[in-house]
N, C-alpha and C positions, 0 to 999 in steps of 0.2 A: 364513837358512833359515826357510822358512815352518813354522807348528807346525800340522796343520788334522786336528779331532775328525772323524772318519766315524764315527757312531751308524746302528746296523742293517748293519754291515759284512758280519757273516759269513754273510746273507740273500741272496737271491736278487738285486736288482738292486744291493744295496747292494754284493756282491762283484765283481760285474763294475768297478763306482767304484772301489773301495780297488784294484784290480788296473790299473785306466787308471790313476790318481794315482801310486800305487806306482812304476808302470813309464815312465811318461812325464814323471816329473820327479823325479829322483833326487835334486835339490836342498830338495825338501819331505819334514820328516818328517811320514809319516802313521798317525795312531793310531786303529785299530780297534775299536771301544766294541762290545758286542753281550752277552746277557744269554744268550744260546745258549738261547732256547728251541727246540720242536719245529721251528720253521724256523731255525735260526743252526745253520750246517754249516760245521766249519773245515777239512773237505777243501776245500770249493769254495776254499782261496785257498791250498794246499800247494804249489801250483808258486812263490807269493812269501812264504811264509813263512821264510825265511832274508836275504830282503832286505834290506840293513843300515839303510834308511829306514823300516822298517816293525818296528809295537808293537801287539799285540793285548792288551788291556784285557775282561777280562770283569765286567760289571756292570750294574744295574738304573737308566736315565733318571728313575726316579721317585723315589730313594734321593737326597735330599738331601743328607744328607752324603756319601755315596760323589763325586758331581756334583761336589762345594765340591772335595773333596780332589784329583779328577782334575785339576780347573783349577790347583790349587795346584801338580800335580809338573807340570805341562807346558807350563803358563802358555799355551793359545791362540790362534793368531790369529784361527782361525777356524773353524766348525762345518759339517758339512754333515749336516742330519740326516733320515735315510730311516728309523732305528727306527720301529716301528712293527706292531701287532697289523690283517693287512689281509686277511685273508678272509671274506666276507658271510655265507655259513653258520654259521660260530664266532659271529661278532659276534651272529645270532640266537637260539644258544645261549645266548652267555656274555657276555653286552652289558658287565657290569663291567669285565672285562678290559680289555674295549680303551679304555673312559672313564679307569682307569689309566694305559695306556701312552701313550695315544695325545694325551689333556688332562692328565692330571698329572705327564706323562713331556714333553711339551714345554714348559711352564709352570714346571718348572724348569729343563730347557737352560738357557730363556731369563732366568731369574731369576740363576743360576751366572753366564752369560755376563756380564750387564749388570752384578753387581757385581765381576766380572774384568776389566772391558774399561771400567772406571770410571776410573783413571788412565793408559789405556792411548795410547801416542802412535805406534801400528802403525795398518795400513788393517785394521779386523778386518770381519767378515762372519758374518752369522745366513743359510746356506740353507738353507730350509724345502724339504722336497719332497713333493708332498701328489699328488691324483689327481682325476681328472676325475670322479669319483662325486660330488663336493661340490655338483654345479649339476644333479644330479639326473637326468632321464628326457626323452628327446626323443621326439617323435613319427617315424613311420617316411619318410623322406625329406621332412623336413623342413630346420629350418637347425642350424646347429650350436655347438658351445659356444665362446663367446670370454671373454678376460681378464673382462672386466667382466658376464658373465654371473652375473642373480641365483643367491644359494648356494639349493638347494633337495634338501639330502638325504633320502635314504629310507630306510636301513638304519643300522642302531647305527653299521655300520663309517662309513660315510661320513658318518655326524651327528658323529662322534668327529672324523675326519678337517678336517670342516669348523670345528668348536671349534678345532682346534689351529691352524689357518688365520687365524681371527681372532685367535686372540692373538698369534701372530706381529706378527699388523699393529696389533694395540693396543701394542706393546713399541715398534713403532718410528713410534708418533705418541706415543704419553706421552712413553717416553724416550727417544728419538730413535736407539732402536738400529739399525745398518744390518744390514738384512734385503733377501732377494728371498725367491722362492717359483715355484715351479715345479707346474703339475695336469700329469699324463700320461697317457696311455689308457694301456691294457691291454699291456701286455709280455707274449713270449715270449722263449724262447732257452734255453742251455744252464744246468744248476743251476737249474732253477725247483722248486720243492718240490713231488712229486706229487698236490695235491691242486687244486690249478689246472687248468684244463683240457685243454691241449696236451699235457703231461706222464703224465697221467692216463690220457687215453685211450690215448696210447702205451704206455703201462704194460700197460694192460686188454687193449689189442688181443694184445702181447706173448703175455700169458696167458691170452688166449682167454676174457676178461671179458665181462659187460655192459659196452656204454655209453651211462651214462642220460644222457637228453637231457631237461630241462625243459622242459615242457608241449610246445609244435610245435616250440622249435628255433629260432622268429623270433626270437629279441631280439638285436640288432644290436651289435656292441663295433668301437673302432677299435683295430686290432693296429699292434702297433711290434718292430722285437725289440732285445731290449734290451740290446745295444752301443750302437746308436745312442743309445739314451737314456742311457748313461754319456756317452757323446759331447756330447751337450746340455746336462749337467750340468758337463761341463768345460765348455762354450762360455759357458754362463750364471755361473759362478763367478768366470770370469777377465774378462766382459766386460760382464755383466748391472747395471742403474743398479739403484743402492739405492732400496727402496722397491717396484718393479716384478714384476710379475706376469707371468707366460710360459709359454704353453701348450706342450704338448708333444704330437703325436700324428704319426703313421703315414699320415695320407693312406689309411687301406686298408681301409673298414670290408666285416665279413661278418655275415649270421646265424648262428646257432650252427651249425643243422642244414648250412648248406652250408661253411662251416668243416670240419666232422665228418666231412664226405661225402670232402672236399679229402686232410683227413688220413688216412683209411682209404685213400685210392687210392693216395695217396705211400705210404704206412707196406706196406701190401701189394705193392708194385712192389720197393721197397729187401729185404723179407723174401721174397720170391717165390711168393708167394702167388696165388694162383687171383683173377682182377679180381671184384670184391665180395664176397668173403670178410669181411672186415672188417665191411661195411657192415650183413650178417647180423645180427651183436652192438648195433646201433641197439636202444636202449629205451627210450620213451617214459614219463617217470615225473611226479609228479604236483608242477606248478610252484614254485619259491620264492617266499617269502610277500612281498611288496612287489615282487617282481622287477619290475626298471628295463625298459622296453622296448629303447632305443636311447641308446648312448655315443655321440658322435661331434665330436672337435677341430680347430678351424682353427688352424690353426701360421703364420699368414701373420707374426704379429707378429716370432718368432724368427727367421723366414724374413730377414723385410728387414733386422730391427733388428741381429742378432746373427750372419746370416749360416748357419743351422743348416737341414740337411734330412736328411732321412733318407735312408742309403745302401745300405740292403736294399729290393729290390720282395719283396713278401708269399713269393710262388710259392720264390724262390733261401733266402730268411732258413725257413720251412718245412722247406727240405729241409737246410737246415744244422742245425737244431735236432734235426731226425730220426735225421742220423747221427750227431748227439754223442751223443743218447741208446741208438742201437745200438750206438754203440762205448763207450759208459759204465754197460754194462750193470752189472757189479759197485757203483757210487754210487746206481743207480738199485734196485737190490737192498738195496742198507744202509738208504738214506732208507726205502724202504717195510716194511722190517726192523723199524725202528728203531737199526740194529748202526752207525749211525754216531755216535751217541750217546757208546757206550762208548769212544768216540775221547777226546772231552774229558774225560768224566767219571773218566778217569785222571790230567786232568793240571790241572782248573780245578773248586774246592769247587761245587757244585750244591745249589739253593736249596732 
């Protein structure tokens, strides 16, 4: 039986992973690491939380000892770590935070790992999974980002992101630890925390919010939703060479504003609302400070080498997202509460 850490489990894409792993190999046990801050929701994984392969572990990646002792009761084979502090607004806030979690929270994984896996005669494995912010801003239909694409970030979050990327890859040239690493565009889908933008708006529209749209609306992201990219993260864990880099994206880039436009006519169609109702609530607000113009990923590498594509077109994974969130009206109320909080904080001590 396989032993393999998921860090950032009870997060957004990390629970969609702990619930693929969980359910599709009941011969692995899988232990859920997550520090339950303001995004770690241990509803999003209450449908496998009795699971007799599944252990949920609350604590801090950057807690040395906590790390030392984890490795000790479980002994490892192997890590897949998505923890991580990943929204650009905070990170302009609160730049320390994420230099915390995000460099000195993988900087031990990796340190824990390599003196655990120092006598170790298993195949063990370091997955990194990082994001396509690391290579910075493209121009608007220009070319796009590949593996070997210089790093070139622009905001705390992805200068953070990008530090923890290299030392991934400095662990495994000094000491020869086996690593892969994964960048992915932009996820949507079910359980995303509402302050992302798909979720967000839906929210707003919901309530008959504003919804601010930064500067015109142009800045271009490539959308996945994120099944698939648990899907990828299986494909790459079981199949990916040590050492190798693998991009992850969607094929499906939008502007904000015509994203926005997309999601006010679906969200208005599914509620029965009057056609441009929604789109009324459009507010133009005054731009993010470095804001990236254009994300956008070639996946050809995954594509050939690993066999991996994406199984949503934009238009069907949209409207699946729309009615998880209409019919999850009660989780979508608690996260913006905060009332799902007092979930855990009855049952796991809180920092």
């Amino acid at each position: 039986m396989k032993t393999i850490l998921i860090t950032g489990g009870a997060g957004f894409i990390g629970s969609h992973t702990v619930r693929l792993f969980v359910t599709k190999y009941p011969e692995y046990k899988i232990v859920n690491l997550d520090k339950l801050t303001y995004a770690g929701n241990l509803e999003n994984l209450k449908d496998i939380e009795n699971k007799p392969n599944y252990i949920f572990e609350q604590g801090d990646i950057a807690d040395l000892k906590f790390i030392t002792n984890l490795f000790k009761k479980y002994n490892f084979d192997s890590v897949i770590h998505l923890a991580a502090e990943s929204h650009v607004d905070r990170s302009i806030t609160d730049p320390l935070v994420f230099i915390r979690t995000n460099i000195t929270g993988t900087a031990t994984l990796l340190h824990v790992a390599k003196e655990s896996w120092k006598e170790s005669n298993k195949k063990n494995l370091f997955y990194h999974v990082s994001t396509d912010e690391v290579f910075g801003s493209l121009e608007l239909g220009g070319d796009f980002f590949y593996e070997d694409t210089p790093y070139d970030p622009k905001s705390p979050y992805s200068s953070s992101k990008a530090s923890s990327d290299h030392l991934v890859r400095a662990w495994n040239h000094t000491y020869n630890m086996p690593v892969v690493i994964s960048n992915c565009s932009n996820n949507y889908g079910p359980y995303q925390f509402p302050e992302k933008l798909i979720p967000l708006f839906i929210n707003n529209i919901l309530k008959k919010k504003p919804l601010p749209v930064y500067g015109e609306g142009i800045n271009v992201r490539d959308w996945l939703f994120v099944e698939d990219h648990a899907k990828a993260i299986d494909v790459i864990f079981h199949k990916g060479k040590i050492g190798e880099t693998y991009n992850i994206g969607g094929h499906n880039e939008w502007t904000n504003i015509d994203l926005i436009k997309l999601l006010c006519k679906q969200v208005d169609e599914k509620i029965r609302n009057p056609e441009g109702t929604s789109e009324k609530l459009i507010t133009y607000v005054t731009d993010r400070s470095g804001h990236d113009l254009r994300y956008a990923i070639d996946a050809t590498k995954i594509k050939d080498e690993l066999g991996w594509i994406p199984s949503l077109q934009f238009d069907e994974g949209l409207r699946k997202t729309i009615d998880w969130y209409l019919e999850n009206i009660s989780w979508l109320d608690n996260v913006t509460s905060g009332t799902y909080q007092d979930y855990y904080k009855k049952q796991y001590k809180q920092d």
